[in-house]
N, C-alpha and C positions, 0 to 999 in steps of 0.2 A: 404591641412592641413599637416603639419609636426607632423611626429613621434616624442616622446619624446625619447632619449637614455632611454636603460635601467639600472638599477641601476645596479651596481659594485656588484658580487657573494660575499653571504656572507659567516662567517664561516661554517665550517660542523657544524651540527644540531646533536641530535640525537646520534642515536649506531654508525653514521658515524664518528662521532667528537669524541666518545670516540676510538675509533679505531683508527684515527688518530693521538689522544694523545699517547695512548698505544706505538702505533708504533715509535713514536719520542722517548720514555724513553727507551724503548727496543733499539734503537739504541744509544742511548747517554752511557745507560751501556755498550754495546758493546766495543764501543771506548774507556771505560773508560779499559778496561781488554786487549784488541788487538793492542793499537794506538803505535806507526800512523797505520792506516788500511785503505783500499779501499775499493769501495761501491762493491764489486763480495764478498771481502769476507765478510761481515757486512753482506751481502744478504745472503749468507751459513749458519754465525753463529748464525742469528737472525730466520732465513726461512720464513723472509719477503722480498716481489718481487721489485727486483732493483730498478724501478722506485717509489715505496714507501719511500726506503731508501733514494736516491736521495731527496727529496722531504723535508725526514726528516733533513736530513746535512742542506739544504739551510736553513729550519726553526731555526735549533739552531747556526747555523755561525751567520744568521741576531740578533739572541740574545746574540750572545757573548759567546755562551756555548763551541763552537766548531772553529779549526780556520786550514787553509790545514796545513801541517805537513813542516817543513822546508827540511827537508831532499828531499821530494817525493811531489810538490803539490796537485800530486793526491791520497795521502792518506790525513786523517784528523788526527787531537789529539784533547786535549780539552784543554782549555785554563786557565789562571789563576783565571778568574772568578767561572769555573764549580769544580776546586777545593776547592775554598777556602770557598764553599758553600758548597760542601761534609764535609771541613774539621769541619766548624760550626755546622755540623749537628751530629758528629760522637760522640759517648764514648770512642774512643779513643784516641782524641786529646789531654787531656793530658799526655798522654802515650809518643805520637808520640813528644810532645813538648819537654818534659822534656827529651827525648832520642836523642833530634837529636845533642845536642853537643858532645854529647860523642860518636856515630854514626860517626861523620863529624871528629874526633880525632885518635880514631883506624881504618876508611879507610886509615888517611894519615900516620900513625904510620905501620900498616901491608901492605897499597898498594892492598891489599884485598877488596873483596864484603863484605858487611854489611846486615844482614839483622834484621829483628823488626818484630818480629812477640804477638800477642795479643793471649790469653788465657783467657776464662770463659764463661756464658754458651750463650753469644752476639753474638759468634761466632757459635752458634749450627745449623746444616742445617734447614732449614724451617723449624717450627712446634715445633723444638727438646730443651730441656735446659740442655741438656746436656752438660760440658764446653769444648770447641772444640780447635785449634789451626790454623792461617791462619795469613799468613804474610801478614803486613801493612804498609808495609814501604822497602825500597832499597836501600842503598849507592854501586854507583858500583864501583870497581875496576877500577885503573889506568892503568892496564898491558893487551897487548894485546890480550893475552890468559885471559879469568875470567868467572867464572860464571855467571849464570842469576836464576832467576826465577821469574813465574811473582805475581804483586803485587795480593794478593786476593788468592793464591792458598793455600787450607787446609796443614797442615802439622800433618801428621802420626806422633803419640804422641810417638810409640814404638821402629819407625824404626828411626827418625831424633835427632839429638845431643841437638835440641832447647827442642824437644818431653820430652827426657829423663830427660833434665835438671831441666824444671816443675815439670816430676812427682817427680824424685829425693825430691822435698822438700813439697810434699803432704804426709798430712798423711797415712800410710799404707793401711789402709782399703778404701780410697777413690781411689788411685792410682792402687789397684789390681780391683774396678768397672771398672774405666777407660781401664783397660787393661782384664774386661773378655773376655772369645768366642775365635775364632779363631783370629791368626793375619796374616797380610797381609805381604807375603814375597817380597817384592823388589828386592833384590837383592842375591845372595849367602854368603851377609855380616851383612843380617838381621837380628836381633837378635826375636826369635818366641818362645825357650821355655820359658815361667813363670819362671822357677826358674832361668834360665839362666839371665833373663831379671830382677830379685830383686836383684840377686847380684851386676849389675851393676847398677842400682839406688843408691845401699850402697856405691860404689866408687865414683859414682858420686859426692853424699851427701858429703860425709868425703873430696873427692876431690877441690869441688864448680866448676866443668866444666865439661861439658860431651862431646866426643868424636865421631865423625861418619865417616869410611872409606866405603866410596861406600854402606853403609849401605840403602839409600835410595834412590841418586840419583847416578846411576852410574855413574864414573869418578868425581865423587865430595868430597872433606875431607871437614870436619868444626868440629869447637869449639863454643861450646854455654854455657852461665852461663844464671840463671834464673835472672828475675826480681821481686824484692817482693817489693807489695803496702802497703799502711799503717798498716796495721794489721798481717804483716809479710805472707801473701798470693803469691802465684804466680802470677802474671798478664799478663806475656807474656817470652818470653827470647832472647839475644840478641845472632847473632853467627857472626863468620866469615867463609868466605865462600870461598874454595880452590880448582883449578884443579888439580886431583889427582897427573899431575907432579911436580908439587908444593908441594906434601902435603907428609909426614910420620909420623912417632911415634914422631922424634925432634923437628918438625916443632908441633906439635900437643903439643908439651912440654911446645912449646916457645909462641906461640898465648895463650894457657888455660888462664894463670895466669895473661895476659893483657886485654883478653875478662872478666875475672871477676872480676878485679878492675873496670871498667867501668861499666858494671852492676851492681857492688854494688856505685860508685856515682849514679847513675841513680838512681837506690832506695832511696838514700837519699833526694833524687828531688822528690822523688814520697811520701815519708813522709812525707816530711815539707806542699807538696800540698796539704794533704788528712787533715792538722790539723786545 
């Protein structure tokens, strides 16, 4: 008498299959911050075991989330699907929408990095509602030499040009919260005392762009003007972004005043959408 085959393994059950899930979203963020990347480092920055990771790439390739990287087949990125389902899900898209013409205008106008960073309390670390700052967005530079940074990184409110440009247009007594306690020195260009640090909020303010020499990242200048949403709020700020051989006081003269025309269209996008 003949054996039947046995049925075909079914999915994980149980705490297995939650673990399983877990460990495919844990890697799907991953990529979403590292890509293109390879499964040794995804195994590092996730500190799940290669063959896990492995396992999880095949599961979101075969969904379309995930697809090998052109550059490297053996790193991954993530595909236009797994964005454009981030983008549907975000509060910041119409941030990110209304900005990217003008984004896509002063890279080709400066040949400069762009960057779009988001402000308010959506961005506070876990738990917090506190209104935070973290770039959302990238236009890179055409010139061999340029900056980087990656998408998702917090930006110090005190030490970065975007930082300053926000507070510059909060009201005082919310802007000295945001900046109680100790501040975090970056660089030897950081600006850490309070009072040091109100006077240039005032320049900023009366200016409409605020300035940063190696203040945060070293070897990096930029120029940032805020963005204000319908209710005349800060919502995020727009910079350009310069390797310090690139960058001085003229050059810092000459970007200001084309970073905050563009910021202030962008606000006009951001009023008519909010009405």
């Amino acid at each position: 008498m003949s054996v039947p085959p046995a049925p075909p393994p079914g999915p994980p059950s149980g705490d297995a299959g939650m673990r399983a899930v877990r460990a495919t979203l844990a890697v799907l963020e991953a990529v979403s911050e590292l890509q293109p990347v390879g499964v040794s480092a995804l195994a590092r920055a996730t500190g799940i075991p290669k063959s896990t990771v492995q396992r999880s790439l095949v599961t979101l390739r075969e969904a379309g989330w995930l697809t090998p990287a052109r550059s490297d087949p053996r790193r991954w990125a993530m595909t236009g699907r797994a964005l454009a389902v981030g983008l549907r899900g975000s509060t910041e898209t119409t941030l990110r929408e209304a900005a990217l013409a003008g984004m896509q205008e002063l890279r080709d106008r400066t040949r400069e990095t762009i960057h779009l960073s988001g402000f308010g309390p959506e961005h506070a670390p876990a738990g917090g509602t506190t209104p935070a700052m973290v770039v959302i967005d990238r236009l890179d530079s055409t010139e061999p030499v340029r900056t980087w940074v990656r998408l998702g990184t917090r930006v110090p409110l005190h030490a970065s040009c975007s930082g300053r440009a926000v507070l510059s247009r909060l009201p005082d007594d919310e802007a000295d919260r945001l900046l109680a306690g100790e501040l975090e020195r970056f660089s030897a260009e950081t600006l850490v005392d309070p009072d040091a640090l109100r006077a240039e909020l005032r320049e900023v303010r009366h200016r409409g762009w605020a300035t940063a020499l190696a203040s945060w990242r070293p070897g990096v200048g930029a120029v940032a003007a805020a963005l204000l949403g319908p209710h005349g709020r800060p919502v995020g700020a727009l910079a350009v972004s310069v390797p310090m051989q690139r960058f001085d006081d003229a050059r810092a003269r000459e970007l200001g005043p084309q970073v905050a025309a563009a910021a202030a269209r962008i606000g006009d996008l951001l009023d008519g959408a909010g009405r």
